[in-house]
C-alpha positions in Angstrom: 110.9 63.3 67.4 108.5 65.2 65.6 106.4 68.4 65.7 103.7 67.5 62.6 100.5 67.8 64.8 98.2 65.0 63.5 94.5 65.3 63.5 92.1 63.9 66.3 88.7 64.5 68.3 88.2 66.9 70.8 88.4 69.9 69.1 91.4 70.5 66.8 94.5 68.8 65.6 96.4 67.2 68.0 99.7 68.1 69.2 103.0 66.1 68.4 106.4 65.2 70.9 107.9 68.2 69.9 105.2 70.1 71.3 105.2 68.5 74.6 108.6 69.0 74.9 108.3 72.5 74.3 106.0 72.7 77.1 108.2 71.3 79.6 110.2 74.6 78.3 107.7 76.9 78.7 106.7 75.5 82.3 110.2 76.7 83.5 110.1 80.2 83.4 106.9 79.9 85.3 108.2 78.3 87.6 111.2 80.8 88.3 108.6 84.3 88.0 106.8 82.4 90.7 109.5 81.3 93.2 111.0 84.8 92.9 108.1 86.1 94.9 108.5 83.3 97.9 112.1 83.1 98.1 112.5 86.6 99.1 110.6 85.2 102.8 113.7 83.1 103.3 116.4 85.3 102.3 115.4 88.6 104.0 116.9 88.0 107.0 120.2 87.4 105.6 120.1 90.4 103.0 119.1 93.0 105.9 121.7 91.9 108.2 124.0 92.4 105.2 122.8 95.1 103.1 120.9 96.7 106.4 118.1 98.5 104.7 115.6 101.4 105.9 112.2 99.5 106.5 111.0 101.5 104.1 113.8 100.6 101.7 112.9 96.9 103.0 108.9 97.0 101.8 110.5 98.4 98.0 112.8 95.2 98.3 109.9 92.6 98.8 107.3 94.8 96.8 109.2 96.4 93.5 109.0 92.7 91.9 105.3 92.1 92.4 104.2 95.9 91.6 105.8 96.1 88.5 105.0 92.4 87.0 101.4 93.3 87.7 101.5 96.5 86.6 102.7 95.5 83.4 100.7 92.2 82.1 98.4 93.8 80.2 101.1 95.7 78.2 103.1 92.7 77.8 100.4 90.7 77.4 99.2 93.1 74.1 103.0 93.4 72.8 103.5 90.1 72.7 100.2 89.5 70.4 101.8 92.2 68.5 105.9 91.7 68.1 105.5 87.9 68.6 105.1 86.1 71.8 108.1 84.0 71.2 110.3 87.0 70.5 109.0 88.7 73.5 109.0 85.3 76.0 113.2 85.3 74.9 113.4 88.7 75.3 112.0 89.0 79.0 114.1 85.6 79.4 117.2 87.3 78.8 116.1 90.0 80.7 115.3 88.7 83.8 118.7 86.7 84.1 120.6 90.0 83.6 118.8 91.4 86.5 118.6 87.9 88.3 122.6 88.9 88.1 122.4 92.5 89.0 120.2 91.5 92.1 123.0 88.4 93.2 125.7 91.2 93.2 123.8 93.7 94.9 125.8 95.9 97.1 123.4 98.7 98.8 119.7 98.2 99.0 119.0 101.2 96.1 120.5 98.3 93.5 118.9 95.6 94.9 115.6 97.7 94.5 116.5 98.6 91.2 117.3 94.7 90.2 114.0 93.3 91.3 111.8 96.3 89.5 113.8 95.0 86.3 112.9 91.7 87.3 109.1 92.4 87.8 109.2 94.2 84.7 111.2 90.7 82.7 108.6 88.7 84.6 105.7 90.4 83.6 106.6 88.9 79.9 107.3 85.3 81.2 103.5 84.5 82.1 101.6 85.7 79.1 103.9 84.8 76.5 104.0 81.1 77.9 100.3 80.8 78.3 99.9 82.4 75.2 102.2 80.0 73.4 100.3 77.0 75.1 97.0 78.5 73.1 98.6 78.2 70.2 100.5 75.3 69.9 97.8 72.9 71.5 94.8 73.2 69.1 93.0 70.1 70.4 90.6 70.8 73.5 92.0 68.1 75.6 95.1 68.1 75.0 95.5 71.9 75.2 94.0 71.9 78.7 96.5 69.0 80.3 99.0 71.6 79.2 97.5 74.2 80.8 96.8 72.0 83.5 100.9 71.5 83.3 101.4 75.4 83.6 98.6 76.1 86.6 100.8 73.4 88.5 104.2 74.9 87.5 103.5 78.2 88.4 101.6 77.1 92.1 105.0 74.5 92.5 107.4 77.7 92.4 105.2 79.5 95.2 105.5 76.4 96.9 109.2 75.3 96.3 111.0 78.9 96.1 111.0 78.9 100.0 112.6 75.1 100.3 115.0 75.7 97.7 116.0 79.2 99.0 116.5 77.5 102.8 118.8 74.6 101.4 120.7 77.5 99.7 121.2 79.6 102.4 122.1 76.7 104.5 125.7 76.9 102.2 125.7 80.4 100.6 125.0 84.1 100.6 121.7 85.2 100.3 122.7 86.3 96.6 122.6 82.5 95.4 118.7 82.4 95.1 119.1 84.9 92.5 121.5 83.4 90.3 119.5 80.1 90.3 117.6 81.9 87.3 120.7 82.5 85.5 120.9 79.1 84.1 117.3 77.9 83.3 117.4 81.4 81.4 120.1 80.2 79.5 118.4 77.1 78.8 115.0 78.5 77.7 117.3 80.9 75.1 119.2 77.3 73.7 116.4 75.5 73.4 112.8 78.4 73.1 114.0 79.0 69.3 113.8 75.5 68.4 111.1 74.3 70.1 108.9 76.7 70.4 106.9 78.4 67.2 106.6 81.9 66.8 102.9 83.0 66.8 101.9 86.8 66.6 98.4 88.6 65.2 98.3 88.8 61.6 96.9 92.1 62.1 98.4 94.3 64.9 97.8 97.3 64.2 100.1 100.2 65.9 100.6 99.6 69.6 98.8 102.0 72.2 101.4 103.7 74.3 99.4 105.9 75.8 96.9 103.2 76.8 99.9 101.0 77.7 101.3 103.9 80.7 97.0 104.3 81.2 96.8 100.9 82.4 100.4 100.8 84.1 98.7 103.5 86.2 96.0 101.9 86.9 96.9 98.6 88.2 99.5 100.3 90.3 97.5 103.0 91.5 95.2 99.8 92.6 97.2 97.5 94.1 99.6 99.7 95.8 95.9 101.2 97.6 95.4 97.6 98.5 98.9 96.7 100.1 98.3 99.7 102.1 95.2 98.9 103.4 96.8 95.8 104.1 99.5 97.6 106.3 97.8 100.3 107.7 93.9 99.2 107.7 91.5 101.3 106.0 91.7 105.7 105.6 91.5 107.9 103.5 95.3 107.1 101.7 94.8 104.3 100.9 91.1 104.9 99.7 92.6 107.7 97.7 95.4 105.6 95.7 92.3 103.3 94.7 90.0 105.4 93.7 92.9 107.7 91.4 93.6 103.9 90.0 90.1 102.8 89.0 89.7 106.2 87.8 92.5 106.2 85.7 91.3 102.6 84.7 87.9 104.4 83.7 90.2 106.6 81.2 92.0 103.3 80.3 88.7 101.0 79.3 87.1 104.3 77.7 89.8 104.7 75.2 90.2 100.3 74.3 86.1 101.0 73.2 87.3 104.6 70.6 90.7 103.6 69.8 91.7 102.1 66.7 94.3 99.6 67.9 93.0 99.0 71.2 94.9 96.7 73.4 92.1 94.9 75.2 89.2 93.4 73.2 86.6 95.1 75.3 84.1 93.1 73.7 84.6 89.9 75.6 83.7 91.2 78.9 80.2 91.1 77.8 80.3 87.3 77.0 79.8 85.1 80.5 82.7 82.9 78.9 85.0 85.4 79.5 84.0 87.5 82.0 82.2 85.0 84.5 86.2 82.7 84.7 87.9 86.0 85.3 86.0 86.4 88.5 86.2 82.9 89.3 89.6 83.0 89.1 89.9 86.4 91.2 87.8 84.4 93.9 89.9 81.7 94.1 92.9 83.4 94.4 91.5 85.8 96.9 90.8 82.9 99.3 94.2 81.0 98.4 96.5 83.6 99.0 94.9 85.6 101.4 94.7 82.9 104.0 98.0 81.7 103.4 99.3 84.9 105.7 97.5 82.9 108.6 98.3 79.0 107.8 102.3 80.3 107.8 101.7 82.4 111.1 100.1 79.2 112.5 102.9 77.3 111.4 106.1 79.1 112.3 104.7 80.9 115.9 102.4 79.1 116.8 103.5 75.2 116.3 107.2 77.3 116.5 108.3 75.7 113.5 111.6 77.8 111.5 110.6 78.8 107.9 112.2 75.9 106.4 110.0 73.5 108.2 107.0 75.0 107.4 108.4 74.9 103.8 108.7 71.4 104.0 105.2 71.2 105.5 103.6 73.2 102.8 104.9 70.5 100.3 101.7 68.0 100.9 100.0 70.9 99.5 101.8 71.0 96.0 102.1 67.3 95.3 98.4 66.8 95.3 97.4 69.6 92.8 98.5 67.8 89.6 95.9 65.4 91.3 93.1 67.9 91.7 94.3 69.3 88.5 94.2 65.6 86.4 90.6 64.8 88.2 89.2 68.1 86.8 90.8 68.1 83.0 89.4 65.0 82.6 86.1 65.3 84.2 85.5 68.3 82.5 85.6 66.0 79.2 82.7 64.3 80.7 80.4 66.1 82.5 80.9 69.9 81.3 83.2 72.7 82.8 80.9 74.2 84.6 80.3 71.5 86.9 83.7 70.4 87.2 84.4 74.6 88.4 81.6 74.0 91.0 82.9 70.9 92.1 86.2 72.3 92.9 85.0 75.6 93.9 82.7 73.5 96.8 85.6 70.9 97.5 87.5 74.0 98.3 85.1 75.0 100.5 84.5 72.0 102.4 88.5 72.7 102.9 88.0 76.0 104.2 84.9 74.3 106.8 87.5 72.0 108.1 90.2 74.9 109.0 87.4 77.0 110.2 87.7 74.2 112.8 91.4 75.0 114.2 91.9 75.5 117.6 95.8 76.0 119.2 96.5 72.5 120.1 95.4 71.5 116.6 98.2 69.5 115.4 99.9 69.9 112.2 98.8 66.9 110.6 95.1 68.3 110.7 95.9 71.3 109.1 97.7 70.6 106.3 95.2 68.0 105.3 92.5 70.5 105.2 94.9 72.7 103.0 95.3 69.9 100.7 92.0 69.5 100.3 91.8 73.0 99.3 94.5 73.0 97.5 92.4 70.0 95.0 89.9 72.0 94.8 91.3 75.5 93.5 94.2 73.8 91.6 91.3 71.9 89.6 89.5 75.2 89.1 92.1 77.2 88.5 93.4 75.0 85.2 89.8 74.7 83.9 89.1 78.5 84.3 92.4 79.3 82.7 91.5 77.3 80.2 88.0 79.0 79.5 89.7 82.2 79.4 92.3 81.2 76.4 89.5 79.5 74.5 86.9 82.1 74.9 89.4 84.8 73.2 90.6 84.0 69.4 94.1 83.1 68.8 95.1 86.3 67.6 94.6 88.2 70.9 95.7 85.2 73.1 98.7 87.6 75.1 95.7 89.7 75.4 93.7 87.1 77.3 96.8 85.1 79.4 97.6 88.7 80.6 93.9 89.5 81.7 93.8 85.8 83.2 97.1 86.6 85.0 96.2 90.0 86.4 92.7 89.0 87.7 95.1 86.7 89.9 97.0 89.4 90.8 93.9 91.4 91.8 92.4 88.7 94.2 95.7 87.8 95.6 96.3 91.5 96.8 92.9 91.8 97.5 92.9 88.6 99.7 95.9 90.0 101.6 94.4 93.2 102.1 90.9 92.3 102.9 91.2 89.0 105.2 94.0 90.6 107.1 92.2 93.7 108.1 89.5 91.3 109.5 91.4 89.0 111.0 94.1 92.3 112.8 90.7 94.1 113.7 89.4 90.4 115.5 93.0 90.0 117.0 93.0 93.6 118.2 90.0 92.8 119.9 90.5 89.6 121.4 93.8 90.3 123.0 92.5 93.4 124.4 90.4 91.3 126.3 92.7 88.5 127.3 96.0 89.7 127.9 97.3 89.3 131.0 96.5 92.1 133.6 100.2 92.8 134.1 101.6 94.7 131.2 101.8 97.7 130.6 99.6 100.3 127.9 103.3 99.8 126.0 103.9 96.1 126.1 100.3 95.3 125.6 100.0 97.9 122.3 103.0 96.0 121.1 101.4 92.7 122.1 98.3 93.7 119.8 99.7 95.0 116.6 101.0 91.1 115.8 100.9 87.6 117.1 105.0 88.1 116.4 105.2 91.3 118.2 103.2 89.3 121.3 105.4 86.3 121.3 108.1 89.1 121.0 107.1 91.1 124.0 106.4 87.5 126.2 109.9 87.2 125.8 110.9 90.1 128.0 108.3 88.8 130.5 108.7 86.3 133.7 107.6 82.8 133.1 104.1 82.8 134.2 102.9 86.7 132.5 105.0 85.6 129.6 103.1 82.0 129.0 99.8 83.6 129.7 100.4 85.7 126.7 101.4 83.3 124.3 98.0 81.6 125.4 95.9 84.2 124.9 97.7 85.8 121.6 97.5 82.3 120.4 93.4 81.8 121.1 93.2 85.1 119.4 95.2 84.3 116.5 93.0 80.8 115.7 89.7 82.8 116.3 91.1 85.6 113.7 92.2 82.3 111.4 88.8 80.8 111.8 86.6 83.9 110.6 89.3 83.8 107.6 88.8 81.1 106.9 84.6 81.3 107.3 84.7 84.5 105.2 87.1 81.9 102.3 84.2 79.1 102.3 
């Protein structure tokens, strides 16, 4: 085994065994930061009956990871460039298994809170620092974006796989055990990270920007948290408010990366297409991906009344066929140009979108998971090509800097996705129902009928036979019309 990069077309030396192997260590972490988001579906139910939290101790539970690991990319991102992304990628390693620990052996929900805002806050150093590590230990073009190819598909698989895993888990332990599952892959990226992986930091940091570190912290929060409210609660003047303090504290934020003299953001690259142009291709894509995965799980588990784990298991089909879509567009995009290969993917996605526009109720499951795999080709493919744009476009010094810009425009369009397509598709469901439901409940029933499909197939169940199958019917035909203009407003 060797780690002597040998020289080659395409763009810059290319990468020896060691390398590759070092990839397959960087690719686990990723996959962990990701699943640690999906597995919490599966295991509330047993942590509530235990732990029995407030339901608004219950929305800091699910949300404490994901607020603080986006809240904190950026800053990671820049400290990484500046301490060394290898120091910092161990660090957050060790980290995050000491609070994968804390959250296992949770007691009260205040602790369990407390473990997954340390866990967000160990996460947010797990996907800059490995992307960053990718840039600089691939130098050729091709080979460098397999790896990233390698990453995108690691870090969708754990999305995909956190659910299945946490399922077989619960089938034998407490909920605690999908936690300590990090414990040990943690302990295996600390064995093998220092001598696998090289240590890579900017020649020139310069003194790191606290005050623009807490600036953006701020602002991302401020942001997102406005977002997940309007997903809640719809739109009004809360919500509106926590955005616009957030993009006005990002104003503050962008102002002082263009006077400081250590900025942590090379505001330069935003006026180069290269850079800017991916980033909102990649916000795009993940706006449509995860914001109409709230209705293709809905779909699943209350309407085709499948349990979580078997819409898990369903939701595989999608994840084994992005290394396809992601292999067809690395190499294609040796051929015939990135560009095209991103508007390839972006339109195959598309087409995907077209054919679950299409979804009626008695649409069988078979149809619609092949129309998610087809979008699942296309936006894996994109997403490993943009990625890739993004790393190259920056210079190697300020490569944390770029991974953790890629990595929060994600963030962005995921939120946004939730937040936008579900107060369509709730304000179309609203609507619907209010003209369908059955003429027999009452103002009470039928409010709690239109708030959620699970809050109608709820309320059917105090119902006799015939009201109650009426409105499963017609919360169902309002739920695939509110799926359908989802999934319009995605193509």
């Amino acid at each position: 085994m060797t780690g002597q990069v040998v020289a080659g077309e395409g763009g810059g030396e290319r990468a020896g065994v060691r390398e590759w192997i070092g990839l397959a260590v960087l690719v686990l972490p990723c996959v962990l930061a990701s699943m640690d988001m999906s597995v919490m579906f599966v295991a509330l139910p047993s942590l509530t009956a235990d732990l029995r939290p407030s339901s608004s101790e219950l929305l800091w539970i699910m949300d404490a990871y994901g607020f603080l690991l986006a809240g904190l990319l950026i800053t990671m991102g820049t400290l990484g460039d500046r301490i060394g992304r290898r120091r910092l990628l161990l660090a957050g390693a060790a980290a995050f298994g000491i609070a994968s620990i804390l959250a296992a052996c949770s007691t009260s929900s205040g602790t369990l809170i407390a473990a997954r805002a340390l866990l967000g806050m160990a996460g947010a150093t797990l996907a800059p620092s490995t992307l960053a590590l990718i840039r600089n230990m691939f130098h050729h073009a091709g080979q460098r974006a397999t790896a990233v190819g390698v990453w995108t598909a690691g870090f969708a698989g754990g999305a995909v796989v956190g659910p299945i895993i946490g399922g077989l888990l619960l089938e034998h332990f407490w909920w605690g055990s999908v936690f300590l599952i990090n414990v040990p892959v943690m302990i295996l990226l600390l064995v093998l990270g220092p001598l696998l992986l090289p240590e890579h930091r900017d020649p020139r940091p310069g003194r790191f920007d606290l005050l623009g570190a807490a600036l953006s912290l701020v602002a991302v929060l401020g942001i997102i948290y406005g977002i997940k409210l309007m997903a809640a609660h719809g739109f009004g003047w809360v919500p509106l408010a926590y955005c616009a303090a957030g993009l006005a504290v990002g104003a503050v934020f962008i102002h002082r990366q263009r006077t400081a003299a250590n900025s942590m953001i090379d505001i330069s690259l935003f006026r180069t297409s290269r850079f800017n142009v991916p980033l909102l291709i990649d916000a795009l894509g993940t706006f449509a991906l995860v914001g109409f995965s709230l209705f293709n799980w809905q779909f699943m588990q209350l309407v085709l009344g499948m349990s979580p784990f078997e819409s898990a298991l369903w939701s595989l089909p999608t994840f084994l066929v992005m290394p396809v879509g992601i292999g067809l567009a690395t190499t294609m995009a040796a051929r015939i140009g990135k560009p095209r290969v991103m508007t390839a993917g972006l339109s195959l996605a598309a087409c995907g979108y077209v054919l679950l526009a299409l979804v009626r109720t008695g649409s069988g499951i078979g149809y619609v998971v092949a129309a998610l795999v087809v979008v699942s080709i296309g936006i894996g493919g994109v997403s490993a090509v943009v990625t890739d744009v993004i790393l190259s476009a920056a210079p190697p010094e300020r490569a944390g800097m770029a991974s953790a810009m890629a990595e929060t425009s994600a963030e962005f369009g995921g939120a946004l996705g939730i937040a936008v397509l579900g107060s369509i598709g709730t304000a179309v469901y609203r609507s619907e129902l209010t003209t369908t439901a059955p003429d027999v409940l009452s103002p009470e029933k039928l409010e709690a009928a239109r708030n959620t499909l699970g809050g109608a197939v709820d309320t059917a169940a105090t119902l006799p036979a015939s009201a109650a199958g009426a409105l499963r019917d017609a919360a169902f035909d309002a739920f695939t019309r509110e799926m359908r203009i989802a999934a319009v407003a995605c193509a």
